[in-house]
N, C-alpha and C positions, 0 to 999 in steps of 0.2 A: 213482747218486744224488749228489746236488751236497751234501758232510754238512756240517755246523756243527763248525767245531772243536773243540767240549767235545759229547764224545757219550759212549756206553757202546754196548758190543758186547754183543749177548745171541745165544748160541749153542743151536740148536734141538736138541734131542734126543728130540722128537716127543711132549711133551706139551701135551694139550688147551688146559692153563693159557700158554702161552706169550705169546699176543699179550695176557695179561692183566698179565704183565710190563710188557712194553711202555708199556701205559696209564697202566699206573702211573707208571712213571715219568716220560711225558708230561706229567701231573698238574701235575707238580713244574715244569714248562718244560724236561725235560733236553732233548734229542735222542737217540734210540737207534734203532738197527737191529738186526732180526732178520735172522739169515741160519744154513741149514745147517749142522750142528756139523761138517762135510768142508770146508766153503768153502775155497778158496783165499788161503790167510791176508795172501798179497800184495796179495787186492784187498779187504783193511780196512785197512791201516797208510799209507793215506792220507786224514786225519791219521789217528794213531794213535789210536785208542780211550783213553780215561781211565780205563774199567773195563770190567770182563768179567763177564756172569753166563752161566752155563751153567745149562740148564733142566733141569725134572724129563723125563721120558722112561719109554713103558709097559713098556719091556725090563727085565732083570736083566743087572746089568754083567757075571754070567759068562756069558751065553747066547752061543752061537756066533754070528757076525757084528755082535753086540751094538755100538752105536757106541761109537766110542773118543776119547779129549780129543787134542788136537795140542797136543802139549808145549811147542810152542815159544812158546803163549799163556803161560806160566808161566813165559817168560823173559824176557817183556817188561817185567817191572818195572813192570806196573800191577796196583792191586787187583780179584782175584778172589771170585765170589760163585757155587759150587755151592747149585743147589734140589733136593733131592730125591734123584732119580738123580745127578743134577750134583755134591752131595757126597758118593756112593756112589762116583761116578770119581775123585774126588779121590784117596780113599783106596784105590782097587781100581790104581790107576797107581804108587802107591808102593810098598803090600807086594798083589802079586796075589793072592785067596781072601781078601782083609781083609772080605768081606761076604759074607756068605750068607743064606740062606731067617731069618727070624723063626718063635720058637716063638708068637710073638703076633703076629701082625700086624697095623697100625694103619691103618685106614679112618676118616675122619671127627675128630670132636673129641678134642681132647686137651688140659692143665692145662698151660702150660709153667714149669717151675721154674729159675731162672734161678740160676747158679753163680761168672757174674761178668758185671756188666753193663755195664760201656767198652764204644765206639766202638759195634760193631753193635747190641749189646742195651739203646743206652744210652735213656732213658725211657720202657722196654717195662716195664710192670705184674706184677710176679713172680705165677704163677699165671692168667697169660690165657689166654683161648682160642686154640689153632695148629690149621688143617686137616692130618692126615697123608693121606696116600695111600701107603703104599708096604707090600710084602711082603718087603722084604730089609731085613738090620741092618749096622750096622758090627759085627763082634764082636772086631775088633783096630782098633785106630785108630793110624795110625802115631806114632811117638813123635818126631817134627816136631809136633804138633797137639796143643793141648788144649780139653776141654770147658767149654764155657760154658754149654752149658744141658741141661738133661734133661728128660723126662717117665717118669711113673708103668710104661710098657710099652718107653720108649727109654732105654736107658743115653747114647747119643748125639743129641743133638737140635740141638743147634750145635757148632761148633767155629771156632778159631781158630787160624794158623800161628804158631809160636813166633815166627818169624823175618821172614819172608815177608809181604804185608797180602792174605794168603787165607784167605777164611772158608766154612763153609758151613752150613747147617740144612738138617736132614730131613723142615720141613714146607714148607707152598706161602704166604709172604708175600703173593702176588698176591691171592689170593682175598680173596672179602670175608669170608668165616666166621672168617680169621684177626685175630682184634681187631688188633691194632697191627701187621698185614703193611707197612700203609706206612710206618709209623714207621720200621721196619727197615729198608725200599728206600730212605727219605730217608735215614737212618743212613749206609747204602754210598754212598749219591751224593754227598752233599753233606760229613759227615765222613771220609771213608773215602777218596774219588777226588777227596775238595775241588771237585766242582765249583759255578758259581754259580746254575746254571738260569735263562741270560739266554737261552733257544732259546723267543720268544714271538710270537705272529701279525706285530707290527710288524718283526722282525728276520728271520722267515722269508718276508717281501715284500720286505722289502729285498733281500737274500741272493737271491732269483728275482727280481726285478727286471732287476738286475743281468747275473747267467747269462744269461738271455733278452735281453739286449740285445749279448751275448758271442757267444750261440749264433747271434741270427740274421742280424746284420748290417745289413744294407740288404735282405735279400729278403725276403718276401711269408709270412702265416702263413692257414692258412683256418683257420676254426673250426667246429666242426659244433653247435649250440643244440640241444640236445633242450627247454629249455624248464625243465631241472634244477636244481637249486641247485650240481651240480660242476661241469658246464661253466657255468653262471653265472660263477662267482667262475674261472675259467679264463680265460676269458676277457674278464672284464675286469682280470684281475692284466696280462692280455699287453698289452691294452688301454694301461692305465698305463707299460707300458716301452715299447713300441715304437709307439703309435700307430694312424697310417692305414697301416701297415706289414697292420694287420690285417684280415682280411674274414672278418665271422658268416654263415652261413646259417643259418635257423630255419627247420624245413617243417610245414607244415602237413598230415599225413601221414592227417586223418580220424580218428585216432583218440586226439586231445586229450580231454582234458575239458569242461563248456559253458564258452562264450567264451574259452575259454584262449589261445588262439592270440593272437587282439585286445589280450586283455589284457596278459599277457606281453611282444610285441610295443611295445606301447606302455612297458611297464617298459625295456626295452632302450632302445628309443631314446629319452624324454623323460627319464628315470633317469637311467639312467647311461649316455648320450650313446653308444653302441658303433654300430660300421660295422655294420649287420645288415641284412642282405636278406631278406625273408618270402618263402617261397614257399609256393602252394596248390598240393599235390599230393596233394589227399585225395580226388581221382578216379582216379587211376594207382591208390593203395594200395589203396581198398576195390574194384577191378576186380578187380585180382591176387587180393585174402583172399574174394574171393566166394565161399559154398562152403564154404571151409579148415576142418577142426574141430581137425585135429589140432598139437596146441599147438609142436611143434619146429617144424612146417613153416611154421604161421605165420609163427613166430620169424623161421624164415631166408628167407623172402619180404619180408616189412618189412626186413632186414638190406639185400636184394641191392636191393630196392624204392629205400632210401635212397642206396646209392656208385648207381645210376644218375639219379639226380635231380639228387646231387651233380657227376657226369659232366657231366651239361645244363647246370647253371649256372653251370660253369668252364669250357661250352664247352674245351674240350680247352685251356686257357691253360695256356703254361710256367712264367706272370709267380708262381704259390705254389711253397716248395722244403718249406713245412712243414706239416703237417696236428698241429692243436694237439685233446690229448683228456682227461677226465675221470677217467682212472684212479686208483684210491685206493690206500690203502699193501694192507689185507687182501689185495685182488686179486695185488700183488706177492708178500707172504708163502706164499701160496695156490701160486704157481708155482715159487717157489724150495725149498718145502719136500722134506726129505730123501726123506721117506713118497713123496713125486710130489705131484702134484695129486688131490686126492679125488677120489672118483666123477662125472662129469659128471654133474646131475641137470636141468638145462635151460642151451640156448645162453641167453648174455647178448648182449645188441643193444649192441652199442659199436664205432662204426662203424669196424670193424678191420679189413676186409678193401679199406679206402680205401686205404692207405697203397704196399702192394703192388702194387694194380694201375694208382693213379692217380705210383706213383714217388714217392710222396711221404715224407718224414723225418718222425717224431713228436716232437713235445714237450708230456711230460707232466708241466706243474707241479706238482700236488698229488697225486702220486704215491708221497709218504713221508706222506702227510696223514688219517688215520682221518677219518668222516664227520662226528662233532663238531667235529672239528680246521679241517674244512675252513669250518665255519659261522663259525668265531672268527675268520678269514680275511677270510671275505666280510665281516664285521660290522664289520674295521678296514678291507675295500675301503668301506665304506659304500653298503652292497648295503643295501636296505629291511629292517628288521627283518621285515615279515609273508612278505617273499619267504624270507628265509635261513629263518626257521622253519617252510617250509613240509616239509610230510611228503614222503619219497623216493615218486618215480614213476617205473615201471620205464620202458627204452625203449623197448619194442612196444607202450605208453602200455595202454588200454582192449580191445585186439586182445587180449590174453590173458585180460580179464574177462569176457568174453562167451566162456563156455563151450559147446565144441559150433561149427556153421558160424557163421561170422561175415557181418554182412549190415547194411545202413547204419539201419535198423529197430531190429535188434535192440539198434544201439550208442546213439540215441538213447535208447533207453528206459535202458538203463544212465546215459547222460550225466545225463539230471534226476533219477534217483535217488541217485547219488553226488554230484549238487549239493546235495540236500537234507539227504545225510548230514552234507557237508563245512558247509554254512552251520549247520546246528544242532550242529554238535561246537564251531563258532566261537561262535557268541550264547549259548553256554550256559559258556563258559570252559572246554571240555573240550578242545578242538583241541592247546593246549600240554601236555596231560596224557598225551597218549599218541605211539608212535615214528611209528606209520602208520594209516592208517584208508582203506579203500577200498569199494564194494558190487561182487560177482562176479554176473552175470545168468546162472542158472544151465538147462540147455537143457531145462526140467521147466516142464511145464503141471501146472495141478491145477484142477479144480474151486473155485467159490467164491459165495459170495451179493452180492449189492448191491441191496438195497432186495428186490424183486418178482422179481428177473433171474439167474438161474444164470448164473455167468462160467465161463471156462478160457483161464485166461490164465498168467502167466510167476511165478516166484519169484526173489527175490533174496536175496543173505547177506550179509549186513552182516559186515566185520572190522574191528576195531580191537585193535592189541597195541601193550604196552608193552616199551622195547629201550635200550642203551644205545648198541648199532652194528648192531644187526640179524641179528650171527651166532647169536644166541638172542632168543628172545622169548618174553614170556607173554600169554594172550590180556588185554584190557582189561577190568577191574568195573566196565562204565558203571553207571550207576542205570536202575533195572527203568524207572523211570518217563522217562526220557530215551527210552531203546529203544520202551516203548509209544508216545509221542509221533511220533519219528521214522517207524515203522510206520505208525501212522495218516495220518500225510502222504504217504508214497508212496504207499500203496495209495489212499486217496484223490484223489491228486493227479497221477498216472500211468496211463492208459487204457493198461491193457496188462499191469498188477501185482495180483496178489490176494493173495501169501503174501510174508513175509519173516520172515526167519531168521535167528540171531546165530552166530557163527562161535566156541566157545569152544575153539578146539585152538592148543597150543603148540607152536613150537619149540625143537629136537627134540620130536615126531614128525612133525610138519606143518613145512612153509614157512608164510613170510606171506604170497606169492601163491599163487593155486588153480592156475594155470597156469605 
């Protein structure tokens, strides 16, 4: 990662809460990276971090193989911020057995009583609300350290190094149940490590600009268009450094949304002026998916579907050394994490397996960039407001909404119903209220009336949820009467539809796609 000189290190020791760190401190314009609490500490100390938080973490610091702090963060003479577990190690690294099990242990909300309020706790509200999560207490605290704060069930709730600018608390800042958590995280950053939070979309274009004109030289960059908002603003960040250095492809793969392709296309080039080639290959892909029901193999048909299109249209040319991609910071965090990579639960389409076989280098500039992040980006590339706000669209596009064999039929009748859903979330001012909103054409006929005439035709499910990066989400409250509305016009206005149905499942337990 190419970092900004005033950053903060935040060390992972496998709690859920961690990338909510992160956010936070984004918030603020910092720069941070998450990385492994094992990392290789030689490759952060260029530049050096300004501060260090170490996270909360589900282990107990005596548990056998339990993670352990690398001391030598503690010698770098920058301020340190334990969460949770993180200042459970603090103090389990200095006197060993300083923590053990809780005769109480604190799930949920807690009163926090404030004992001295400088630098960390300083315009935190005595008696607010703190999330605890943990089963373990300090019950010796070393005598390096005193307390700043307490609750009603913790004798320890924060602490402070005599000597040393290492602090830590026993609850979760990130969270939002924590009244004044960010107060605290602005506390450590901006008092605590002095930085200024000048890490803001105009400086991290500049800052990639640059790079990318380091990196690539005088050769050739292709870029692959899904038609997204990440490789949008990807490609026209590379656009702005390097030029006609760069060449888009956008494909028309059949399995867009109505007129997407046209219109998009037309955004690219009339817009914002970008080298793009269109191609229609949405006879190749719906040959191949003829059939397909089952949702991986889809996946990896459209995958192999796309590096051979892309094969065709670069003609086997030497003249690219670089294949430019859309990857996001979570994706990163996601691979580097201690735990491994979570469970695969479906491939992602990101055309990765181009690089390998076509020989080619990646450059991935919004790569440290969350998906909000990356929209504040486009908005100073002067990307259209209605395109940056558009809702995320997977890249096996509508292939994975049509549930069941996929068939050029089937996807049509999906396409004018998710146009009707998509133009009435817009005319009604709901589009900007929610993270995504899609309709699944589900592989279920049923019975139906219309006027004199038994039907048996298709169902659809409407989803829309609300998200703030899409690693959680809850389903959307549209209005009863929006949904009646919207119903009535598909079934109405689609030969082929007679039932639809609202999708009210969250995640966790559900995803936001069906497939």
């Amino acid at each position: 990662m190419s970092r900004h000189n005033e950053w903060i290190l935040i060390l992972d020791y496998g709690s859920q809460f961690t990338q909510l760190i992160a956010r936070r401190l984004r918030e603020f314009n910092i720069y941070c990276e998450i990385h492994p609490f094992n990392v290789d500490l030689k490759d952060v100390l260029t530049p050096k971090p300004k501060g260090v938080i170490l996270s909360g973490g589900p282990m107990s610091v005596n548990d056998e193989g339990a993670p352990q702090l690398q001391t030598e963060v503690l010698e770098w003479n920058v301020p340190v911020l334990g969460v949770c577990y993180g200042l459970q190690l603090l103090s389990h690294t200095e006197i060993p057995g300083s923590v053990e099990k809780a005769e109480k242990r604190e799930y949920g909300r807690a009163h926090l009583i404030i004992d001295n309020s400088i630098d960390l706790l300083k315009d935190i509200e005595d008696g607010s609300v703190v999330w605890m999560s943990h089963g373990d207490h300090i019950h010796q605290l070393p005598s390096s350290y005193e307390i700043i704060a307490h609750t009603a069930n913790a004798d320890v709730a924060a602490v402070r190094h005599n000597q040393e600018p290492i602090y830590g608390v026993q609850f979760h800042p990130e969270v939002a149940h924590t009244e004044h958590g960010k107060q605290l995280l602005k506390n450590f950053a901006f008092e605590i490590c002095g930085l200024t939070g000048d890490w803001t979309p105009a400086s991290f274009i500049e800052e990639q600009v640059a790079a990318i004109r380091a990196k690539v030289g005088n050769d050739k960059v292709l870029c692959a268009l899904s038609g997204g908002v990440d490789s949008t603003v990807v490609a026209t960040l590379l656009h702005k450094a390097i030029g006609d250095q760069l060449q888009c492809i956008f494909v028309d793969n059949g399995l867009l949304r109505k007129n997407e392709f046209e219109d998009v296309l037309h955004l690219y080039t009339r817009d914002l002026h970008l080298p793009v080639k269109g191609v229609n290959a949405s006879e190749l892909f719906l040959t191949r998916l003829e059939g397909i029901s089952e949702p991986e193999e889809k996946r990896k048909i459209i995958g192999v579907t796309f590096i051979d299109v892309f094969e065709k249209e670069i003609g086997g040319s030497s003249e690219f050394k670089y294949l430019a991609q859309g990857t996001l910071y979570p994706d990163v965090i996601e691979s580097v994490s201690f735990k491994g990579p979570s469970a695969t639960i479906k491939s992602h389409h990101n055309v990765g397996g181009l690089p390998e076989k076509m020989k080619l280098d990646l450059i991935e500039p919004v790569r440290e960039l969350f998906k909000d992040e990356v929209r504040e980006v486009g908005r100073a590339l002067g990307i259209p407001e209605h395109f940056i706000s558009r809702h995320p669209f997977p890249g096996p596009g509508l292939g994975i909404r049509v549930l069941g064999d996929l068939s050029k039929e089937r996807l049509d009748l999906l396409r004018d119903a998710d146009k009707i859903f998509i133009d009435e979330l817009k005319s009604q001012h709901l589009y900007n209220e929610v993270w995504q909103a899609l309709v699944v054409l589900l592989p279920v006929q049923s019975v139906g009336v219309m006027g004199d005439e038994r039907t048996y035709e298709f169902t659809v499910a409407l989803r829309a949820v609300t998200s703030l990066d899409g690693m959680t989400a809850d389903w959307a409250h549209l209005p009863n009467e929006f949904l009646a509305h919207v119903s009535n016009r598909i079934i109405n206005e689609i030969k082929g539809i007679n039932r639809v149905v609202y999708d009210i499942s969250s995640k966790p337990p559900a995803t936001i796609e069906w497939e």
